[in-house]
Steps between C-alpha positions, in 0.01 A plus 500: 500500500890577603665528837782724516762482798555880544851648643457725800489826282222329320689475162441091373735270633331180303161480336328079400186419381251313656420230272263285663391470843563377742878691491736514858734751605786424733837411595492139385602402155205337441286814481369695170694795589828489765551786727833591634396569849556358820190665644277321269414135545637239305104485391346829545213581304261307248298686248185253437219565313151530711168354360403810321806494284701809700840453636585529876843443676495303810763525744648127569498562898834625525673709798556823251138533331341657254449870537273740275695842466367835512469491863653111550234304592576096613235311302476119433384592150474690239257524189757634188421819350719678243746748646441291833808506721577262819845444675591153632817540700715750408367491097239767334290255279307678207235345279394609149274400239589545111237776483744718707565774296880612459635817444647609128863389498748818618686694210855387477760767474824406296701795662521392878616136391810635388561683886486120643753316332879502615639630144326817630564517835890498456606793254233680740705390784843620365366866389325528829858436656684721249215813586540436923863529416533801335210634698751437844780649361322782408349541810841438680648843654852380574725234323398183521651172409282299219520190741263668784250642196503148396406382787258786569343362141472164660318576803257685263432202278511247779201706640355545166518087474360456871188738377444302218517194659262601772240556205571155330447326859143693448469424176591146575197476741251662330531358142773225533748713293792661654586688153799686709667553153199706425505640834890603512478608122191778644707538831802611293314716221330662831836619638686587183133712408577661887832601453446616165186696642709687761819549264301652267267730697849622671614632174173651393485686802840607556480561055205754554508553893172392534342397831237391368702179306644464862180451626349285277746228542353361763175459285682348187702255760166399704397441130768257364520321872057470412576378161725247668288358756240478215696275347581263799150504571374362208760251460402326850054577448267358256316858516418738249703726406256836532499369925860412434561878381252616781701352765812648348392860460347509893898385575631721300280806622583420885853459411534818331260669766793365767805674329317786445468573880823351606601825274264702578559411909927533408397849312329641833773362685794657315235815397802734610710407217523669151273295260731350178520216308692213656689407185829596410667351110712587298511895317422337166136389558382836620243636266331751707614872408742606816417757712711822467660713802234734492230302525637305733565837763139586343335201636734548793366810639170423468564157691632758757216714505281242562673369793574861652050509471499143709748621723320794578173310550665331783 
């Protein structure tokens, strides 16, 4: 039989065997296995052996006690089961037997490992930079010096670091790995794969003057911000990777679900105003065929028909 000293996510914290009985668990230095706790007693608990060879675990009268879990229940013993959990003080106790069967070890994948170590994180950290730079100065209107789009870089990265290290304060928790290396590195890809997202949808639409690229980039950027958060998660949880995914894609659904009726709500508000693409680049990347002067007074007059007929309706 082993006890294991579980953490409070349930995740192993220590794990002994019980050798012989009788075995004592405590604060004292004398006991079989020490427990960091100043809830439990410096003697706690004794797992004896009754006369029909099971095991029980007595509590030693102290203040705390012995509880059963699953509802808590005080008891002054216990007879040990496998899978059998109690809680003296403020520490889940779990028995096992060698029978217990484990599950088949998790398949290791090479490519993530390379995502946590610092040799990654920093030439992603410097392109990131480079692509928030040249994505503010091409968003600037007016001249600006390079000294406020540096700093307007900064406040993006020091928000980009303060996300990550939210997650490896998680992560920390959960598993007892911060990883933020890994964290920052999918931070960083996430924003570089958003403004890249955007950029590029702006120039296929404005290219072919199609609405419908405009409105798809709120899918594609609900899907690189899911992608994202898919990686966090499963950086910080010991889940698998199908609920991992699951959780993702209901995030990534209600996310894009939100922007699509923030437009939809902005497109009833502004329903007055001529419906166009809101990207304007350069002459050179337009691909679509332009529109000649008589099509364009074409398409005019029967845009003025058709408000003449709602006009009249009124």
């Amino acid at each position: 039989m082993f006890v294991e000293v579980l953490e409070r996510n349930g995740e192993v914290r220590s794990r002994m065997r019980i050798a012989d009985a009788p075995f004592t668990i405590g604060r004292a230095y004398d006991n079989d296995l020490i427990i960091d706790d100043p809830y439990v007693a410096p003697h706690h608990l004794r797992i004896e052996r009754a006369d029909d060879g099971s095991l029980r675990a007595v509590d030693l009268a102290t203040r705390n006690g012995l509880y059963l879990l699953g509802p808590p229940q005080r008891v002054q013993s216990a007879q040990i089961a496998p899978d059998l959990r109690v809680r003296i003080g403020h520490t889940q106790i779990r028995f096992r037997d060698t029978q217990f069967a484990v599950a088949p070890e998790l398949e290791a994948s090479a490519s993530p490992r390379a995502l946590r170590q610092a040799f990654s994180f920093y030439p992603v950290l410097i392109a990131a930079a480079a692509l928030m730079f040249g994505d503010v100065h091409l968003s600037t209107f007016e001249q600006t010096p390079p000294a406020q789009i540096v700093a307007s870089v900064l406040a993006l990265l020091l928000a980009a670091f303060a996300w990550a290290g939210i997650w490896a304060f998680f992560g920390r928790l959960a598993t007892r790995h911060a990883n933020f290396y890994a964290h920052g590195t999918t931070t960083l890809l996430g924003i570089s794969a958003v403004v890249l997202t955007y950029e590029l949808s702006g120039y296929v639409a404005f290219a072919f003057s199609s609405d419908l690229a405009s409105s798809m980039t709120p899918l594609a950027l609900a899907a690189v911000v899911g992608t994202m958060i898919y990686r966090h998660v499963r950086l910080v949880s010991r889940s698998s990777a199908r609920r991992v995914a699951s959780v993702a894609a209901i995030v990534t659904t209600l996310l894009a679900g939100s922007m699509w009726l923030v437009d939809y709500s902005a497109s009833l508000t502004y329903s007055a105003e001529l419906d166009y693409t809101p990207y304007l680049k350069a002459p050179a990347f337009r691909l679509a065929p332009p529109e000649s002067p008589q099509e364009f007074v074409v398409r005019s007059a029967a845009l003025r028909a058709a408000i003449d007929r709602l006009r009249a309706q009124d």
